[in-house]
Residue frames as qw, qx, qy, qz and C-alpha x, y, z in Angstrom:
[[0.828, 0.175, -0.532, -0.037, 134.12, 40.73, 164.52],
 [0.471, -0.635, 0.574, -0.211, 134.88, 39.07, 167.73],
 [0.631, 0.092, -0.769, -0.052, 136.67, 35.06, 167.67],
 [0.755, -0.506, 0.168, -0.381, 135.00, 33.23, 169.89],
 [0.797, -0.349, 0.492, -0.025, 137.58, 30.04, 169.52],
 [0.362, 0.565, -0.712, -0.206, 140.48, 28.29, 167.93],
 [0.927, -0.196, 0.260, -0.188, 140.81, 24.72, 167.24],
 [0.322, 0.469, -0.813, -0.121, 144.22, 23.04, 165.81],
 [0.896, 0.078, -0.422, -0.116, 144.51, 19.58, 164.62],
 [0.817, -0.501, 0.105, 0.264, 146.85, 17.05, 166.93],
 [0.738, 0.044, 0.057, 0.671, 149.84, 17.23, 164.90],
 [0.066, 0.866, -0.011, -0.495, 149.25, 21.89, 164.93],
 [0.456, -0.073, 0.542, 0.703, 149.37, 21.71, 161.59],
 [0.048, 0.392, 0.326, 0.859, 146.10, 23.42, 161.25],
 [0.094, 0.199, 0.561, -0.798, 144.02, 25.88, 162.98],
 [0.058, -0.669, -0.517, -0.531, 140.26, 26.80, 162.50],
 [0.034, -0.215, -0.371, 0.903, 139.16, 30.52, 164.20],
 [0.086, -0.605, -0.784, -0.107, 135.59, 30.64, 164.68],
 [0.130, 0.163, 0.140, 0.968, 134.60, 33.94, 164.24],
 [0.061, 0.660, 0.700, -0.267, 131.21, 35.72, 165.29],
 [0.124, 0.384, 0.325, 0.855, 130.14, 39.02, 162.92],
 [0.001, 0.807, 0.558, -0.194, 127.75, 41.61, 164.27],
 [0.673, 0.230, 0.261, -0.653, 125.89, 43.14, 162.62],
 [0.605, -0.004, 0.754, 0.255, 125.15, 39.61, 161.08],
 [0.661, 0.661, 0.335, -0.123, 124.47, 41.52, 157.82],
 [0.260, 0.830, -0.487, -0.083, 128.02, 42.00, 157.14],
 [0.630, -0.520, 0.575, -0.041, 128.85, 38.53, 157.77],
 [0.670, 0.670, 0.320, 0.003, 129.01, 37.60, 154.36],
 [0.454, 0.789, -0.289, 0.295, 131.48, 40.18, 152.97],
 [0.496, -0.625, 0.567, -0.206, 133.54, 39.97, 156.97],
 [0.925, 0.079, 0.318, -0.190, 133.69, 36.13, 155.84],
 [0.671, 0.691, 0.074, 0.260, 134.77, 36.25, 152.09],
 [0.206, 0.888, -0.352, 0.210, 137.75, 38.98, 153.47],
 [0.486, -0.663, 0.567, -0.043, 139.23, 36.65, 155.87],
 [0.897, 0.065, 0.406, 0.161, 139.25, 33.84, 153.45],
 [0.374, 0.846, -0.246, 0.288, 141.35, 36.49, 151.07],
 [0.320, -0.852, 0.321, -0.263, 143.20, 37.36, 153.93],
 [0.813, -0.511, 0.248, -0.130, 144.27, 34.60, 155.44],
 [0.805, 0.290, -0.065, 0.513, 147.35, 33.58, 153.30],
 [0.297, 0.630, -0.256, 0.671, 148.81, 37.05, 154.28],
 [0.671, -0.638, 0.161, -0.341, 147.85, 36.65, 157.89],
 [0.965, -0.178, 0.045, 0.186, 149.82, 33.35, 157.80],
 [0.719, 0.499, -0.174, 0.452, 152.86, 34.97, 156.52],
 [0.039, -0.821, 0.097, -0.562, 152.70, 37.57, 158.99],
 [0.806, -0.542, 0.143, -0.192, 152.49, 34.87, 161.40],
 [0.966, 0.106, -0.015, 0.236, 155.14, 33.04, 160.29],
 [0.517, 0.552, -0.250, 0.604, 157.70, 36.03, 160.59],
 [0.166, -0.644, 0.402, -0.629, 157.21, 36.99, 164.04],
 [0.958, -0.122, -0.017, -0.257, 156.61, 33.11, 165.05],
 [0.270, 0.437, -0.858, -0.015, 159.93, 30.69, 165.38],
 [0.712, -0.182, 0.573, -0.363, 157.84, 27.42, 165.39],
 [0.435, -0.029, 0.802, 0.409, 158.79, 23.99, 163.64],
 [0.118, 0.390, 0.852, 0.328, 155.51, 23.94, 162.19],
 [0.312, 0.022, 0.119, -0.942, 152.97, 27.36, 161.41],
 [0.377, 0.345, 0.846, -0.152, 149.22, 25.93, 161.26],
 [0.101, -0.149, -0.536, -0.825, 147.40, 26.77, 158.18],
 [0.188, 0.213, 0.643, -0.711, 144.72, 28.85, 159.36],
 [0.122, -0.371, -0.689, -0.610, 141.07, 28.37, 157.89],
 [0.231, -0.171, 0.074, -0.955, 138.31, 30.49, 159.08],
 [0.188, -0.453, -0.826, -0.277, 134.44, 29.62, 159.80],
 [0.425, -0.403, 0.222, -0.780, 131.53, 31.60, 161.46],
 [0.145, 0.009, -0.944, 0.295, 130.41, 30.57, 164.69],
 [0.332, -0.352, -0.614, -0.624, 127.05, 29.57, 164.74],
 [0.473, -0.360, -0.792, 0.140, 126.79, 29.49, 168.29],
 [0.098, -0.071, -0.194, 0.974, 126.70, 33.20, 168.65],
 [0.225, -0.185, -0.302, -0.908, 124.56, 33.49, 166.27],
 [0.541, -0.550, -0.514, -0.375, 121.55, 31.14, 168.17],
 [0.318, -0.211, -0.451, 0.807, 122.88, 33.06, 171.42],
 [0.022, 0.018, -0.133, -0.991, 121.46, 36.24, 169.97],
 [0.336, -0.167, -0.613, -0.695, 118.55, 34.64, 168.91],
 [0.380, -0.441, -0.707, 0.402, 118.03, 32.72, 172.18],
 [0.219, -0.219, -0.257, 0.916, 118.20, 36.44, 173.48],
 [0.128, 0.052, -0.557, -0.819, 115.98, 37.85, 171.36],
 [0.399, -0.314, -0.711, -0.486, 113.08, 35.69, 172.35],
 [0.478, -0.391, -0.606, 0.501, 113.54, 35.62, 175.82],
 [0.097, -0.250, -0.256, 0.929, 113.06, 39.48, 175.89],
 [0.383, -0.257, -0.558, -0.690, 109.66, 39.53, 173.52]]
């Protein structure tokens, strides 16, 4: 799993972390664990953080890896 990028709202009250999976046949379960996860990520963040406000973080995959790969993929056929 690599993160290709973070976005937070204006007021950094939330974040999204675009995420990229390889092999993309675990991206699916990789997916599903960070959306578990991520409440206990935030806590962690929040104890070693000292900011007014923590962003609530929400995940997504980034699709622009994935038609990277693919881009790649044809170009070498």
């Amino acid at each position: 799993m690599t993160v290709m990028r973070l976005e937070t709202s204006k007021d950094l009250r939330f974040a999204k972390i675009f995420v990229s999976v390889f092999p993309e046949e675990k991206e699916k379960e990789v997916f599903e664990l960070l959306k578990k996860k991520s409440f206990q990520l935030h806590r962690c963040l929040k104890s070693q953080l000292k900011m007014k406000f923590l962003p609530i973080v929400f995940f997504e995959i980034d699709k622009g890896a994935k038609i990277e790969r693919k881009i790649e993929e044809i170009l070498k056929k």
